[in-house]
C-alpha positions in Angstrom: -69.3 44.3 2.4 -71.0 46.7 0.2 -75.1 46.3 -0.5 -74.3 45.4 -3.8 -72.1 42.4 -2.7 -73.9 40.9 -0.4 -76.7 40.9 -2.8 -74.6 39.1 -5.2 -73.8 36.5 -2.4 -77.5 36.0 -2.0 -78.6 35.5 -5.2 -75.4 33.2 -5.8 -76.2 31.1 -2.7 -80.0 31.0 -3.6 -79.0 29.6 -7.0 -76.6 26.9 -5.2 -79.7 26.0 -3.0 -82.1 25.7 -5.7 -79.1 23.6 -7.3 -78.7 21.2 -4.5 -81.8 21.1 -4.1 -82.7 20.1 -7.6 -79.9 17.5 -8.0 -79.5 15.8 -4.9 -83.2 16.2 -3.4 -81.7 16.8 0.5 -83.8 16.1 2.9 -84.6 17.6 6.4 -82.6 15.1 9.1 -85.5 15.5 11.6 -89.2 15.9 9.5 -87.6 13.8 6.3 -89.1 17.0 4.0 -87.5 18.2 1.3 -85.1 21.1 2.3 -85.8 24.2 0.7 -82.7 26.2 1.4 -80.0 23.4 1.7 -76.9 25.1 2.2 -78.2 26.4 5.5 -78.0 22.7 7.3 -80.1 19.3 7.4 -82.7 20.8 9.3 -85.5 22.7 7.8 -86.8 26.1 9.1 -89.9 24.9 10.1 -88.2 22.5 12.7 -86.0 25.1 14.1 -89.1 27.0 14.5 -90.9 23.8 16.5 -88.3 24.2 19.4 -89.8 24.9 22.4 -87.7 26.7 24.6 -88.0 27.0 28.5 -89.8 30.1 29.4 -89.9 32.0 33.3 -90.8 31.5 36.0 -87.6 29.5 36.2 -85.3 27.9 39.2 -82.2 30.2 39.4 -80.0 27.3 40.5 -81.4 24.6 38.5 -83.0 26.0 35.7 -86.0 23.8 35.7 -89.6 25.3 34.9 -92.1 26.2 37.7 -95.6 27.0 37.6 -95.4 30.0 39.3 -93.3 32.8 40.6 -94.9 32.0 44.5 -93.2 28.7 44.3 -89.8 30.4 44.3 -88.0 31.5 47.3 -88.4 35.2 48.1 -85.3 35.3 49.4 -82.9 33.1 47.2 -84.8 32.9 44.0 -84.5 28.8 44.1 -86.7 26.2 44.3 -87.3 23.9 47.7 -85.6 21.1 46.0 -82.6 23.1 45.4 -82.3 24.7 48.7 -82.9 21.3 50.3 -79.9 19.3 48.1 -76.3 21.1 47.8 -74.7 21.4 44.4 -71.3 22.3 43.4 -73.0 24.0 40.2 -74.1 27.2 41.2 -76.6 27.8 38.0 -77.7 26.0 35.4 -79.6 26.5 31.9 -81.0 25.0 28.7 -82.6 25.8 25.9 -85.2 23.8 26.1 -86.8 20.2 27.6 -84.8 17.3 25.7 -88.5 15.8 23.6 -89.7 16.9 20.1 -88.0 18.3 18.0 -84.7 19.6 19.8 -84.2 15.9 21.0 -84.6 14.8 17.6 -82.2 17.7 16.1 -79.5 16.3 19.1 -79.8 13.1 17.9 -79.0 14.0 14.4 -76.1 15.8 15.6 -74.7 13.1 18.0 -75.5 10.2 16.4 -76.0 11.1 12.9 -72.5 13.1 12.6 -74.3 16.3 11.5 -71.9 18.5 13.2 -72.8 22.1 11.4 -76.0 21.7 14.0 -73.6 22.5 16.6 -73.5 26.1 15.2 -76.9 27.2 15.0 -77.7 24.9 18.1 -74.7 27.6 19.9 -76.5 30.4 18.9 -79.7 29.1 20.8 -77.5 28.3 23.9 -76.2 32.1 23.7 -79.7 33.7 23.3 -81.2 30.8 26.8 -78.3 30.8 28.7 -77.1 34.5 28.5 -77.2 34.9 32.1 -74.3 32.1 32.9 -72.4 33.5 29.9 -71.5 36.8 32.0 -68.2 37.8 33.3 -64.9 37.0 32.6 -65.3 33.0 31.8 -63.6 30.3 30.9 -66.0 27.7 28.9 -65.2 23.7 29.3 -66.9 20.9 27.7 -67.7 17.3 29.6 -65.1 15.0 27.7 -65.6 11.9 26.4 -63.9 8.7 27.3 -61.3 8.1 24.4 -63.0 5.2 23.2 -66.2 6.5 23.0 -64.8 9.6 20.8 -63.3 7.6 18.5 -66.0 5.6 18.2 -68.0 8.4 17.6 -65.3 10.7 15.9 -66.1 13.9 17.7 -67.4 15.0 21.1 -70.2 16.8 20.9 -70.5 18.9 23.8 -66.7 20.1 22.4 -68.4 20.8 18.9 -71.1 23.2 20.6 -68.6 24.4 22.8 -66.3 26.2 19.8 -69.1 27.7 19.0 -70.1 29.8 21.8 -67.5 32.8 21.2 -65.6 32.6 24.1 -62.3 31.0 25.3 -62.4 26.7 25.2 -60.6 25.0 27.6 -60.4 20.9 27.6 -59.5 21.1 31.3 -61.2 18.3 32.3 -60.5 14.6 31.2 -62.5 11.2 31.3 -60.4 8.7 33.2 -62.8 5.8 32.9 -65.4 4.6 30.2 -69.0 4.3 31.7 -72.0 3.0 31.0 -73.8 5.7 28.9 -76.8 7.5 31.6 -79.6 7.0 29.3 -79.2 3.3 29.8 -79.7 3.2 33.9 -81.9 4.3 36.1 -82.2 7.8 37.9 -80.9 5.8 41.0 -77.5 4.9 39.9 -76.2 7.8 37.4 -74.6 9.4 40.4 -72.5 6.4 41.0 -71.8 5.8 37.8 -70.0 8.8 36.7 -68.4 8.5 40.7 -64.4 9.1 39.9 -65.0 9.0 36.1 -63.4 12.9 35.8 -60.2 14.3 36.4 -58.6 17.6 35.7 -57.1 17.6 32.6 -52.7 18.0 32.9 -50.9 20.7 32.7 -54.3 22.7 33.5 -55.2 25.2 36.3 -58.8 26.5 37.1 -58.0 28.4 40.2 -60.1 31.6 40.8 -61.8 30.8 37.5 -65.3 31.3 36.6 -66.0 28.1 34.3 -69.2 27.0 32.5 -69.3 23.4 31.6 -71.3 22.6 28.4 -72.8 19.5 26.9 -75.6 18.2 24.8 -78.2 16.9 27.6 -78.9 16.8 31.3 -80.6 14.2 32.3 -80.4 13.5 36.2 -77.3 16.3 36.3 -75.2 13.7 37.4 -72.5 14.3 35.1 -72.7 17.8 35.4 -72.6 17.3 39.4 -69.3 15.3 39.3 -67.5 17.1 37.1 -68.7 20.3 38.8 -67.1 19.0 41.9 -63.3 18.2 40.2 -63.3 21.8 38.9 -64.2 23.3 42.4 -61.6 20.8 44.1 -59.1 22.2 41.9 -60.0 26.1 42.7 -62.3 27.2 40.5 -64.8 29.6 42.5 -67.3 29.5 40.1 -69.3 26.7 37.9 -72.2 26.6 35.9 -73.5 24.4 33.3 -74.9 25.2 29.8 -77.0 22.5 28.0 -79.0 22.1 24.5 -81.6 20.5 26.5 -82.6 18.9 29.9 -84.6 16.5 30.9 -86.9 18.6 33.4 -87.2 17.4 36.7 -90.3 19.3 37.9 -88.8 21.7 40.8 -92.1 23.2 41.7 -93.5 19.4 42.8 
C-alpha cells in the first residue's frame, strides 16, 4: 500500500471511530469508559496497557515467577518443585498472572462472547511465549466438551489458537463433560479431568512437537492430562501456551 493510501485508510477509520463513537457511545468491556477508538475492540488502550506480564527470573519448565535467579537450578534451569514432580509438559508459559485486568479482559472474551480479544490477546501470547513457539510445531487447543461449546458457541482456547500464525490442529477431543476447575478445590482437579481427553480420529501426533493452548491455568491439571494423551500417542514434544496462570509460587 502506498503512503498516500494508507493515509486515506487512517483518516477514514478515525472518522468511523469518532462515528461510533458519537452514535452509539461504546463502552470499554473491562473499565466501562467510553472507548475512544472503537473500531479497535471493547477494550480501551489504557487497559491493555494495565496488563502485567510475567517478567524473569522465571521457572523454565513451569513458567512460574521466582524471586531470584539463585533459586533456580544451576544445572537444569527449573525450580525444586519441578524437579521434584514429573510432568509430561516439558515447558510452559503465560503472559501474565490470571488477576486485574487480563482476568477481567478473559472474562469478557469467554463469557461475554467478545471474540476479536482473541486476536490482540494472540499477539501477547506470541511476544511471552516466543520461546515454546520455536521449531517446526504443530499448535492444539484443549477442546471443549460439546455441550459446553454449544452452550457457549465457541471454544476459546480454539479462538486464540487461529490466531497464533501457525498450523491448528483439533487433535485432541473431550470425551466427557466435567465439572468446570474453578468450581473445586486444588485437591481434586487432577481427578477430575482423569480420562476426560482422547486423541481426536483420524489424527496422528507421532514425532510431533505440539503446543497446547488455552485461556487459563489454574492447577495445570488440564494441561497435565492432556499433555499425557498426546505423548501416549507419540508426540515427543509438548508444551503449553496460556493467556494467564494462576501462579503457584515455585520459589516457596
Amino acid at each position: 500500500m502506498s503512503a498516500l493510501g494508507a493515509t486515506r485508510m487512517t483518516l477514514a477509520r478515525t472518522a468511523l471511530d469518532a462515528l461510533v463513537a458519537v452514535l452509539l457511545a461504546p463502552s470499554c468491556a473491562v473499565c466501562g469508559a467510553s472507548l475512544e477508538y472503537p473500531t479497535t475492540g471493547p477494550v480501551c488502550g489504557r487497559c491493555w496497557a494495565a496488563i502485567v506480564p510475567t517478567s524473569p527470573p522465571l521457572c523454565d519448565s513451569c513458567g512460574d515467577p521466582l524471586q531470584s535467579w539463585r533459586v533456580i537450578s544451576a544445572d537444569t534451569g527449573r525450580c525444586a518443585r519441578c524437579r521434584r514432580t514429573a510432568s509430561a509438559l516439558s515447558s510452559r508459559r503465560a503472559i501474565g498472572e490470571y488477576a486485574g485486568t487480563l482476568r477481567q479482559i478473559l472474562h469478557a472474551l469467554k463469557y461475554g462472547g467478545r471474540r476479536s480479544l482473541a486476536r490482540p490477546l494472540a499477539a501477547m501470547l506470541r511476544r511471552h511465549g516466543s520461546d515454546l513457539l520455536q521449531g517446526d510445531i504443530m499448535v492444539v487447543p484443549v477442546p471443549l466438551h460439546r455441550s459446553r461449546r454449544h452452550s457457549r458457541g465457541f471454544n476459546q482456547a480454539a479462538e486464540l489458537a487461529r490466531h497464533l500464525g501457525f498450523p491448528v490442529c483439533h487433535a485432541l477431543r473431550r470425551v466427557r463433560a466435567t465439572r468446570p476447575q474453578t468450581d473445586l478445590p486444588a485437591g481434586r482437579r487432577h481427578a477430575n479431568v482423569r480420562g476426560a481427553f482422547a486423541l481426536a480420529r483420524r489424527t496422528s501426533v507421532r514425532g510431533t512437537c505440539v503446543v497446547l493452548v488455552d485461556d487459563v491455568s489454574t492447577t495445570g491439571a488440564t494441561l497435565e492430562a492432556c499433555a499425557r494423551v498426546l505423548r501416549e500417542a507419540g508426540a515427543r514434544d509438548v508444551r503449553a501456551l496460556t493467556a494467564a496462570r494462576v501462579a503457584t509460587r515455585a520459589q516457596r
